[in-house]
C-alpha positions in Angstrom: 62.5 -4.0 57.2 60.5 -1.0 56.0 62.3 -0.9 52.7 61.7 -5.2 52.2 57.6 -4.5 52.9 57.6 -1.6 50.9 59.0 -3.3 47.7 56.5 -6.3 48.4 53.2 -3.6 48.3 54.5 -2.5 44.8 54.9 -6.3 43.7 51.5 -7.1 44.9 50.2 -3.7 43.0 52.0 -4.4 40.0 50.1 -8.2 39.7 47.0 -6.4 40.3 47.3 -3.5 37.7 48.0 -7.3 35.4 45.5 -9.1 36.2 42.9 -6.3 35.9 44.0 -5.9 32.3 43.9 -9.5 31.7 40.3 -9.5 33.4 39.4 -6.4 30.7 40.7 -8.0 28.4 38.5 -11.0 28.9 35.5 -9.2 29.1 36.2 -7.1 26.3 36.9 -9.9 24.2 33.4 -11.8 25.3 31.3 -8.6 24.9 33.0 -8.6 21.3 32.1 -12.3 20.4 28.5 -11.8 21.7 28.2 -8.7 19.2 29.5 -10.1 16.4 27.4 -13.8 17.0 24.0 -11.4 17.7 24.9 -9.6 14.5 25.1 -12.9 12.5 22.1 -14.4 14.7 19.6 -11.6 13.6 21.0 -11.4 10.2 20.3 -15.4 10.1 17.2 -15.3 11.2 16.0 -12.4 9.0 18.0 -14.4 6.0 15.9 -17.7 6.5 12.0 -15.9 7.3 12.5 -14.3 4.6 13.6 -17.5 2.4 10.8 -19.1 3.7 8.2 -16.5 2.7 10.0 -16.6 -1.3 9.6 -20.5 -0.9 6.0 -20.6 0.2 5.3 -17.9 -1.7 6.7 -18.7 -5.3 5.4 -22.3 -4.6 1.5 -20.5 -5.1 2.6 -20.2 -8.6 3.9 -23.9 -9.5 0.8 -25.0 -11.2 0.8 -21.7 -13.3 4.6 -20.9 -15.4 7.9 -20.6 -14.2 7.7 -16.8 -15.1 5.1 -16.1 -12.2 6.8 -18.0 -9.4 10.4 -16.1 -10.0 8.3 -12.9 -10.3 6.6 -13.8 -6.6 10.3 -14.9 -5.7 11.6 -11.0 -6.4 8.1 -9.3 -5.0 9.2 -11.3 -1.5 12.8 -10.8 -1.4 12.1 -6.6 -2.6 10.1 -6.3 0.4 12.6 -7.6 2.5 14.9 -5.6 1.3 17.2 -8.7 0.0 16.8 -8.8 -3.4 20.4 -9.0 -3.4 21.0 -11.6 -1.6 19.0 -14.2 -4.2 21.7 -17.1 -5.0 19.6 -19.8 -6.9 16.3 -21.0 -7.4 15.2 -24.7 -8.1 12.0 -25.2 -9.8 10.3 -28.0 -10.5 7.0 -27.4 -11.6 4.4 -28.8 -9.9 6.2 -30.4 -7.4 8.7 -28.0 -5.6 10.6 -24.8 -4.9 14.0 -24.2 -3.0 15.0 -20.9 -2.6 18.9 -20.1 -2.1 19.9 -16.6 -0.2 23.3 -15.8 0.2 24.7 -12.5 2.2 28.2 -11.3 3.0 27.2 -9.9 6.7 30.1 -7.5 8.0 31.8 -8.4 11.4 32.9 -5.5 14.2 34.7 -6.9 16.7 36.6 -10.1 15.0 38.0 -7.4 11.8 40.5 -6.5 14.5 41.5 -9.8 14.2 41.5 -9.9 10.3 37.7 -11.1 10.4 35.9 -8.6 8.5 33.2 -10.6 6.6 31.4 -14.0 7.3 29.0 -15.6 4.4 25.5 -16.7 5.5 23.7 -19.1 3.3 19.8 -19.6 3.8 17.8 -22.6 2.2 14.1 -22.7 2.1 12.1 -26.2 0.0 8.1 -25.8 -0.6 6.6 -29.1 -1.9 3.2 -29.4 -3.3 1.3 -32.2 -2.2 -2.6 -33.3 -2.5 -5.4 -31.6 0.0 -7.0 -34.0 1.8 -9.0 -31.4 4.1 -10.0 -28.1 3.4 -12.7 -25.2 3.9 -14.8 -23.2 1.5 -16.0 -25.9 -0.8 -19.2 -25.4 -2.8 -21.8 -28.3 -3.0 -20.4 -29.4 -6.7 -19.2 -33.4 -6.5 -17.1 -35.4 -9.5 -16.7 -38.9 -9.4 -13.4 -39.9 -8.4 -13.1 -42.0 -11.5 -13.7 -39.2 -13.4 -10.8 -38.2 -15.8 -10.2 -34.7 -16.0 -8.5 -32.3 -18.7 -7.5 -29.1 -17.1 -8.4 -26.3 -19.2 -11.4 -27.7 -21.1 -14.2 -26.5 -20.9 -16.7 -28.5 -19.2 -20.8 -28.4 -18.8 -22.0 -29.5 -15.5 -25.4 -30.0 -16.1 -28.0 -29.1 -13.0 -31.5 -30.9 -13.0 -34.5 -29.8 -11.4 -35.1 -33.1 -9.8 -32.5 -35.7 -9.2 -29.3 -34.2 -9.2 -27.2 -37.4 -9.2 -26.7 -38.4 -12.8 -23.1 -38.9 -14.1 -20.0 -38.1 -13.1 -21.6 -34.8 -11.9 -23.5 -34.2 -8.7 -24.8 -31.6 -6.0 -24.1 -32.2 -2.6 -26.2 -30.8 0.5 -22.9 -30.1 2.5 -25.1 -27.9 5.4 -27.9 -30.1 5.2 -31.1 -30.3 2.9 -33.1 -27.2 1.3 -32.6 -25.1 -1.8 -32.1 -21.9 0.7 -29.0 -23.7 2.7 -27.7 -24.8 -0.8 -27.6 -21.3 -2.5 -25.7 -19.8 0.8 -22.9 -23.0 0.6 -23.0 -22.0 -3.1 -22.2 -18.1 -2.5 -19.9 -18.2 0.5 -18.1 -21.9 0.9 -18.9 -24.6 3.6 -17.5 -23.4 6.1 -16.7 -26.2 8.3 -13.8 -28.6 7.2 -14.4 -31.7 5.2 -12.2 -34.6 5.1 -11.4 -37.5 2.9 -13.4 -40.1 4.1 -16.4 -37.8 5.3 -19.6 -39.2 4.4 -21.9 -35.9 2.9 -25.4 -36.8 1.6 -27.1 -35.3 -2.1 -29.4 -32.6 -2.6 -32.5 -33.3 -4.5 -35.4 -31.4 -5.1 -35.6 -28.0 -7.7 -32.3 -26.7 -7.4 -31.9 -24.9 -10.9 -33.0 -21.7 -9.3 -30.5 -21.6 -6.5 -27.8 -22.6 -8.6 -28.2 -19.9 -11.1 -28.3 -17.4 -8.7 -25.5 -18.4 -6.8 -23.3 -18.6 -9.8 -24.1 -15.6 -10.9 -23.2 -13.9 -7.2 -19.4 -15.1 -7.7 -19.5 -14.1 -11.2 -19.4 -10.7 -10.1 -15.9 -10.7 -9.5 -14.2 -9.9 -12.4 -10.8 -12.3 -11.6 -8.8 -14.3 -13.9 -8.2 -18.1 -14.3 -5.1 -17.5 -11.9 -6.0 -14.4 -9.8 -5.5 -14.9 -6.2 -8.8 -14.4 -3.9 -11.3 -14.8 -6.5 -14.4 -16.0 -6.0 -14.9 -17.6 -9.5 -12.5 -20.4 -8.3 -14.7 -22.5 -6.2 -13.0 -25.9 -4.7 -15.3 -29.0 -6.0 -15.7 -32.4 -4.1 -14.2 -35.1 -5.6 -16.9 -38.2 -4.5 -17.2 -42.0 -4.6 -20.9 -42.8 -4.4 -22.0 -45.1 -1.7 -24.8 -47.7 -2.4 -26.3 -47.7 -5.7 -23.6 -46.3 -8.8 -26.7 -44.5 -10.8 -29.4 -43.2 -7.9 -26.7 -42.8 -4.7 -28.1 -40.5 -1.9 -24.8 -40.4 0.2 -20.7 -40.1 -1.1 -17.7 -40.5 0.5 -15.3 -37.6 0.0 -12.1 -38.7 -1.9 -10.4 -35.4 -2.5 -10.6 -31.8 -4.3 -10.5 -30.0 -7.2 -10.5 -26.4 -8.5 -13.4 -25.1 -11.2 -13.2 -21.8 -12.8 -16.7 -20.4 -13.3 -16.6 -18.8 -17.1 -20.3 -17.3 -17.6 -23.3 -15.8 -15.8 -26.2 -18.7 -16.2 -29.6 -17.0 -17.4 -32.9 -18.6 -16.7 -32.6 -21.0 -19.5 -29.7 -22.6 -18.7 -29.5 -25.9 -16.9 -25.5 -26.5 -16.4 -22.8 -25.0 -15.0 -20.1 -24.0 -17.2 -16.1 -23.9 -16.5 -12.7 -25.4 -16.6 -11.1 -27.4 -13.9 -7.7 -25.9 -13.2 -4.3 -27.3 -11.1 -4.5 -24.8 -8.0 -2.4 -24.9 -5.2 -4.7 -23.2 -2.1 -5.5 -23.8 1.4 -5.6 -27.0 3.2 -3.6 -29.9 4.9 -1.5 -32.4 3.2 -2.1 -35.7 5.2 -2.2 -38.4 2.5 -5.3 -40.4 0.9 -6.8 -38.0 -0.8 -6.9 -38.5 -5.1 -5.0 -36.3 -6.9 -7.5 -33.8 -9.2 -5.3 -31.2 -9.5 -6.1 -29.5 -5.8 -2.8 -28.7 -3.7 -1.4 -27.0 -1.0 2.3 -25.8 -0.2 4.3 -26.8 3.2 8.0 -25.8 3.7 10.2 -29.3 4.2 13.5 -27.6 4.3 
């Protein structure tokens, strides 16, 4: 009887000793799958942020040459450290950028199952599209019928009365007085105009105030393409409301970019520059007429 319980306590051992193993086994085999997937997670991730930077990046560069956005493209990817990992890029200029990153990422666990290396792909698309709403403009206006040919140089003349004659006017954005206007004019209205905002004119001698502002943001010595410079003001694009030759009010219809190309001295009476395609800061949310003012949003 001893000798029959005996040889059952070693059977019941023996399953034991099995099962344990098959337990470790298991457990062994999960803590390897939730290495390797975090390994491919984080590398993932990392891959498709930093696509997304190139994308939205690069796509700062779509109005300027091909040459600048695949330079932005590498600056990106060098500071990420995956220079390497660059598959293909798509430009369209003036209308997109996808970015392709491609990265052999090295397994752990699974290469003792023949699984060293797993590919992981990354796509990032930045489209252009027209600003409808944005910060920072100065009190210049167009008419929206006005035509425009980017890179010309244009005259935008300032009178000392009336200021609404042509396709050219000046806008009192924070409200009426040569003082407010000169401070819109140096730093940007601050608050966030929309297409359809209603803004009224400024009138009055404003010759003074313009010169002087101009000449503020011609101290910064930036090119026609620089980033952050302050001789690239954003211009309303208007529709006048009421009367076509002596309005007093204008609906906003959209933006535009003006580089500023000379110092005004006390004899001059217009504003002299060359309306650019910029892409800059604002939202995308339809209406707006196209003058050559966009901003960048990824779309995948």
């Amino acid at each position: 009887m001893r000798r029959q319980k005996w040889k059952l306590h070693r059977e019941e051992r023996g399953n034991a000793i099995i099962l344990m193993a098959f337990a470790l086994m298991i457990a062994i085999t999960f803590l390897g799958v939730v290495i390797d997937g975090g390994h491919l997670y984080v590398t993932k991730s990392h891959l498709q942020k930093t696509a997304n930077a190139a994308a939205l990046s690069g796509s700062q560069e779509l109005t300027h040459s091909e040459g600048d956005v695949r330079e932005v493209v590498n600056e990106v990817l060098e500071a990420h450290e995956e220079i390497g990992s660059l598959g293909e890029l798509q430009i369209t200029m003036e209308e997109s950028l996808t970015v392709n990153l491609e990265k052999n990422v090295p397994l752990f666990f699974s290469s003792l199952f023949g699984i060293e290396m797993v590919d992981v792909r990354s796509d990032a698309t930045a489209e252009l599209g027209v600003i409808s709403e944005t910060t920072g403009a100065v009190p210049f206006g167009i008419r929206e019928t006005t035509t425009l040919n980017y890179g010309e140089t244009y005259s935008l003349k300032v009178d000392s009365g009336d200021a609404t004659g042509g396709n050219f006017g000046i806008l009192a954005l924070e409200g009426p007085g040569a003082r407010v206007y000169e401070e819109t004019l140096r730093e940007g209205f601050q608050e966030t105009l929309r297409v359809g905002d209603v803004v009224r004119t400024q009138t009055g001698n404003i010759s003074g105030p313009t010169r002087d502002g101009v000449n503020y943001r011609m101290n910064d010595n930036c090119g026609m393409y620089d980033r952050d410079c302050d001789r690239i003001v954003t211009v309303v694009v208007f529709r006048p409301i009421g009367n076509q030759t002596n309005y007093r009010e204008v609906e906003v219809r959209g933006f535009a970019y003006f580089y500023l190309l000379e110092q005004m001295d006390r004899k001059d009476d217009s504003v002299r520059g060359k309306f650019i395609k910029w892409v800059g800061s604002g939202a995308v949310t339809g209406g707006a007429a196209d003058r050559g003012a966009y901003s960048a949003r990824l779309t995948y």
